[in-house]
N, C-alpha and C positions, 0 to 999 in steps of 0.2 A: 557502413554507417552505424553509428548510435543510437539507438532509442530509450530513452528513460520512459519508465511507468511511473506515473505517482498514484499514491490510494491514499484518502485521507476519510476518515472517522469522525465521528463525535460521540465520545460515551455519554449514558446517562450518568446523572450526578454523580459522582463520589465510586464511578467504574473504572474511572480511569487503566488505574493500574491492571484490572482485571481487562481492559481491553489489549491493553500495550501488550499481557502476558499471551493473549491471543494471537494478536499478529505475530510477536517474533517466535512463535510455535508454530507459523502455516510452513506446509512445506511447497515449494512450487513444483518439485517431477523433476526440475531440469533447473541446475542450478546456474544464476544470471552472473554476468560478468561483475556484477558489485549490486550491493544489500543495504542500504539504511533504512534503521528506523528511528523517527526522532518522536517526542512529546511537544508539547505545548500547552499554554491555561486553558480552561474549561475542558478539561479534559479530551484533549483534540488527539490523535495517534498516523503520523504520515511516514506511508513507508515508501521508498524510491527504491524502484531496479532497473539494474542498467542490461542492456542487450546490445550482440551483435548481431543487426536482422533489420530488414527493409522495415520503412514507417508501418506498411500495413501490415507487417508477419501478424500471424497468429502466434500469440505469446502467452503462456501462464501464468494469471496472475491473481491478487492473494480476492478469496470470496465475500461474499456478505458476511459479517456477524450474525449471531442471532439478534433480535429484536429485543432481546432485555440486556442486552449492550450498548446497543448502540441507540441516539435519538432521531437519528433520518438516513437515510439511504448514505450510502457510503457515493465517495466524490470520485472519478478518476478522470486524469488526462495521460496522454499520450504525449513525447517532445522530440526533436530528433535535433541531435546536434548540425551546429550552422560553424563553418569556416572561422 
């Protein structure tokens, strides 16, 4: 089975960049079967990993920012591919 991670961000104002350069600097320990990271306006940063591992494996994935990164808790979900 598949599982994609997603983690998605919001920098403060005008961090943007400085967040993106965070995320594609985390390292995860165990490197996942595929890597994005994408941008978006308001300074948003979503990275996707994909795994080979049951829906509930325990997986590595990327941490909180500090607090003068980011403007709220960082987002995640969980997906596992369908047929």
């Amino acid at each position: 089975m598949t599982v994609a991670l997603m983690w998605e961000a919001r920098a403060v104002e005008g961090r943007g960049e400085d967040l993106l350069a965070w995320a594609r600097a985390q390292e995860l320990g165990v490197p996942p079967l595929r890597r994005e990271t994408f941008r978006a306006p308001q300074d948003r940063v979503l990275v996707i990993t994909w795994w080979d591992a049951e829906f509930d494996a325990v997986l590595p994935e990327l941490p909180e920012p500090g607090g003068e990164l980011v403007t709220r808790a960082v987002h995640r979900w969980r997906f596992e591919t369908v047929g």
